[in-house]
N, C-alpha and C positions, 0 to 999 in steps of 0.2 A: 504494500500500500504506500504510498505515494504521500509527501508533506502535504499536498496539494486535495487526493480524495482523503484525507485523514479531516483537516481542517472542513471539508464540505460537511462530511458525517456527524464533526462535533456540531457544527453550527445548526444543522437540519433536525438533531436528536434535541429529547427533551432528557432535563436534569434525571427525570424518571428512569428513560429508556438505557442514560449512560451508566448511572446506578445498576441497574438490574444486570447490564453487559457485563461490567466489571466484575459481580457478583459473581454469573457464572460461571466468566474467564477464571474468577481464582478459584473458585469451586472445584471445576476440571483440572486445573495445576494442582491442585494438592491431592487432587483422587491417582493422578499418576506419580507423582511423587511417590504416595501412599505406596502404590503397588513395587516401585520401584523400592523399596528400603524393604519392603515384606518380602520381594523378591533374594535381594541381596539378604536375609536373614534365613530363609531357606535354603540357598544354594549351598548344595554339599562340595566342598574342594578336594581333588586329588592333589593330598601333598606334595607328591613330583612335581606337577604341573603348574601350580599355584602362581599363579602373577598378575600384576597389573592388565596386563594383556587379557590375561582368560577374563579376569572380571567383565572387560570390557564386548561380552559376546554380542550376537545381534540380536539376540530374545533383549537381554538390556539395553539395546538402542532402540528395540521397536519401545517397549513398554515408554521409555522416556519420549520418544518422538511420540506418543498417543495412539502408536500403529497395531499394538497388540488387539487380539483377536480373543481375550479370555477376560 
């Protein structure tokens, strides 16, 4: 989005409608947060393997990116 369609949206939205946005915006940032920390507290490590790398799989980039399917 654009400086330009961002400033249209706020000026055309009511105090209400940005309220409620924002609401839901952080709502869903902390429901995948959520899952991303419960994720990372379940995951079992193989000791050998262990590293910053593994952590970083792509089951943990969908869940963070919103893209998970569970």
């Amino acid at each position: 989005m654009t400086k330009e369609d961002f400033n249209k949206v706020w000026k055309d939205s009511t105090k209400e409608e940005i309220l409620n946005q924002y609401y839901y915006d952080y709502t869903e940032l902390n429901e995948t947060i959520d899952k991303a920390i419960e994720y990372l507290k379940n995951r079992e490590y193989d000791n050998n393997t262990c590293s910053v790398c593994s952590v970083m799989s792509d089951d943990l980039l969908q869940i963070l990116k919103g893209e998970d399917k569970g």
